[in-house]
N, C-alpha and C positions, 0 to 999 in steps of 0.2 A: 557422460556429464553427471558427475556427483556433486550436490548439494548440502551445505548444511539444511539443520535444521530449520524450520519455518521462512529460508530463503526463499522470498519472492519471486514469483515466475508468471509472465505473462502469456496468456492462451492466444496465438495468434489464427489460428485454425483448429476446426473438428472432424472428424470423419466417423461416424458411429457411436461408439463408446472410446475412439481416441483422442488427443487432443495434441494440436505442439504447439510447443512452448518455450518462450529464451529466456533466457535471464539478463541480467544489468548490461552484460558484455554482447548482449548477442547470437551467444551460443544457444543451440536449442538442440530440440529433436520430438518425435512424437513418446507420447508415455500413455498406458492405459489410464483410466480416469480414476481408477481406485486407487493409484500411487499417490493421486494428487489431497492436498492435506484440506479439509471442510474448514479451515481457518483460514480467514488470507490476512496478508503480511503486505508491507510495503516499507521501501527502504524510506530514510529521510535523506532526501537531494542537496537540502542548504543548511549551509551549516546554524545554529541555535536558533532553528524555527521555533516560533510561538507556540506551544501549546494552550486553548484559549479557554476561558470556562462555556463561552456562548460561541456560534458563529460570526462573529460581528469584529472589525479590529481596534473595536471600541471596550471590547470585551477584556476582563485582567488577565493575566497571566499567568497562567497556572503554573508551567514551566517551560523550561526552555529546551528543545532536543537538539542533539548532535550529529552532525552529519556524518552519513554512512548507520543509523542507528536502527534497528528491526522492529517497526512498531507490526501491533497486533490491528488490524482494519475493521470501524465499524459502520457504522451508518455514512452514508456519501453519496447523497443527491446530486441527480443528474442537473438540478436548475442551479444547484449552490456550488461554489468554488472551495467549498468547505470539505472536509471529512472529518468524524470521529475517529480516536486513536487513542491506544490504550499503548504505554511505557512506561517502563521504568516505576512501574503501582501509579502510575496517575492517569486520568481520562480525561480529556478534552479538543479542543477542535483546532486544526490547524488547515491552510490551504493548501488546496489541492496542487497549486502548482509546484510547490515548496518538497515531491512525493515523489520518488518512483513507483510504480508496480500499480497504478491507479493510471487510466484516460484524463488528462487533464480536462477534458471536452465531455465526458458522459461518465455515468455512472458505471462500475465495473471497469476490468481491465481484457 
């Protein structure tokens, strides 16, 4: 299983210092934890989701992202439906359900 760059992969188990992991489709396997990248990423699920300046969907619109799109994953409260993301030079928050590579239910994936 070869991946691009900063493609998103979900940790579904650990054993040690291992961990496996699939990606979008499914496919996994285990990988040592130093292969794995200290940045996480998460695809965008729908197509021109909000990007927001606040968490709120009262909040303007910073921009708009395209589905299938690689953002960079930042801050993402487990009580909030929200996540920070960083695309395309711009930062701001969109929902969590709107994500893959993120729990839509808790913080982390």
């Amino acid at each position: 299983m070869l991946q691009p760059r900063d493609m998103p992969l979900q940790i579904t188990a650990e054993y040690g210092q291992w961990r496996r992991v699939i990606d979008r489709e499914g496919q996994g396997g285990w990988v040592h934890y130093v292969m794995l990248p200290g940045v996480r990423t998460v695809i965008v699920d729908e197509d021109r989701l909000a990007l927001r300046t606040k968490p709120s969907d009262t909040a303007s619109v910073r921009a708009e992202l395209e589905q299938n799109l690689i953002a960079r994953l930042g801050v993402c409260e487990c009580e909030c439906a929200w996540c920070e993301l960083t695309a395309g030079g711009y930062t701001g928050w969109a929902h969590k359900s709107g994500l893959w590579g993120v729990d839509r239910y808790s913080a982390g994936n």
